[in-house]
C-alpha positions as CSV (number, residue, x, y, z in Angstrom):
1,X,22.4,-18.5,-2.2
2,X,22.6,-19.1,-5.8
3,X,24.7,-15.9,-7.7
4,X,23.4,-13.8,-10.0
5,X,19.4,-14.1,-9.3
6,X,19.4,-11.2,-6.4
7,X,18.9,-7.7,-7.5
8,X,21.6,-5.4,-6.4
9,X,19.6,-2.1,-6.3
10,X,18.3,-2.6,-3.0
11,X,18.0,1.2,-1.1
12,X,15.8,2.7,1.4
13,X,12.1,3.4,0.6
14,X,9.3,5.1,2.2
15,X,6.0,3.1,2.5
16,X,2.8,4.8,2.9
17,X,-0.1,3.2,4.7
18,X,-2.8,5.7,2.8
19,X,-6.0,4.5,5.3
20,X,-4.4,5.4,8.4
21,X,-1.2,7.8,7.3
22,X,1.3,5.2,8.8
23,X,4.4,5.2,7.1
24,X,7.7,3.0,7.5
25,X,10.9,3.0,6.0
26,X,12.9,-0.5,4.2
27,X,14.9,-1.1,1.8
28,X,13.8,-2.3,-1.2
29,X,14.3,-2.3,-5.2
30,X,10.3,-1.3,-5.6
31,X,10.2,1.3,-8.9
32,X,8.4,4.6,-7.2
33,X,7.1,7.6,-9.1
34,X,7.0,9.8,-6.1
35,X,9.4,10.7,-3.8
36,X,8.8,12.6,0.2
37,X,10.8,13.6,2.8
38,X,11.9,11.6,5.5
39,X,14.5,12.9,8.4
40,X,16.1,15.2,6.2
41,X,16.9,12.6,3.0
42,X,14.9,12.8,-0.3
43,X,13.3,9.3,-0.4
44,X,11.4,7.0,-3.4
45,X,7.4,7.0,-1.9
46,X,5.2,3.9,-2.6
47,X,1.5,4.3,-1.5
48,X,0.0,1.1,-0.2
49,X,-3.7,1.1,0.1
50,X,-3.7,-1.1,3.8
51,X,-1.0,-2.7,5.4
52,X,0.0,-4.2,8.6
53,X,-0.9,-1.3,10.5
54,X,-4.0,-1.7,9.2
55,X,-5.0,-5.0,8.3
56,X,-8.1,-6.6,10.4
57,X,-5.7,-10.2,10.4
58,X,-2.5,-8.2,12.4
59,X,-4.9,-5.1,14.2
60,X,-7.3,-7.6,15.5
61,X,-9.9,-4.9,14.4
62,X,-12.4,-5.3,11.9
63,X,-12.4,-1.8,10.3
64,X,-13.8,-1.2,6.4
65,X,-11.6,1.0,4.7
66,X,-13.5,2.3,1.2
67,X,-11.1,4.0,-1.2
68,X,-12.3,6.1,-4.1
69,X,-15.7,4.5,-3.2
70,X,-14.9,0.8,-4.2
71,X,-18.0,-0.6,-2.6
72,X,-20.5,2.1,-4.5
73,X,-18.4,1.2,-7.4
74,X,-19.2,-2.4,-6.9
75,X,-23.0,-2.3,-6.0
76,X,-23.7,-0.2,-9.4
77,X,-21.8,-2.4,-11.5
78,X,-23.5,-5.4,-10.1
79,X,-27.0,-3.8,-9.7
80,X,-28.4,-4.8,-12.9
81,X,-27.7,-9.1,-12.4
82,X,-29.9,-8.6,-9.3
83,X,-33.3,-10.7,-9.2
84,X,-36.2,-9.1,-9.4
C-alpha cells in the first residue's frame, strides 16, 4: 500500500438499517451527527435508508420500502407532464 493516502481515524460505528431496525457495528472514519448505545459504549450512529439486510438483490425479496412518502412525492411532481 502506498503511505500516506489511508485515513487513520478509523473507529467503531453503529449503522442503522432505518426500514427494518437492523443495525451492525464496523469501523469506519464516516462523520456522524448522532451517537446510541451499543453494549454499554457511547457509539457515532449513521442511518442508512436500506442496506444489505434489506436490499431485494441480497434478501432475494422484492419488498417496496417508501420513506417520507418518496413515491407520492414523485407522482405529484410528475403529475402535471402527463398526457392528456
Amino acid at each position: 500500500m502506498k503511505k500516506g493516502i489511508h485515513p487513520e481515524n478509523y473507529r467503531k460505528v453503529v449503522f442503522k438499517d432505518m426500514s427494518n431496525d437492523e443495525i451492525y457495528v464496523t469501523r469506519s472514519t464516516v462523520e456522524a451527527k448522532e451517537t446510541i448505545e451499543h453494549e454499554g459504549e457511547e457509539l457515532p450512529l449513521v442511518k442508512l435508508e436500506i442496506s444489505r439486510t434489506s436490499h431485494p438483490f441480497y434478501t432475494g425479496k422484492t419488498k417496496l420500502v417508501d420513506t417520507a412518502g418518496r413515491i407520492d412525492k414523485f407522482k405529484n411532481k410528475y403529475a402535471k407532464f402527463k398526457k392528456k
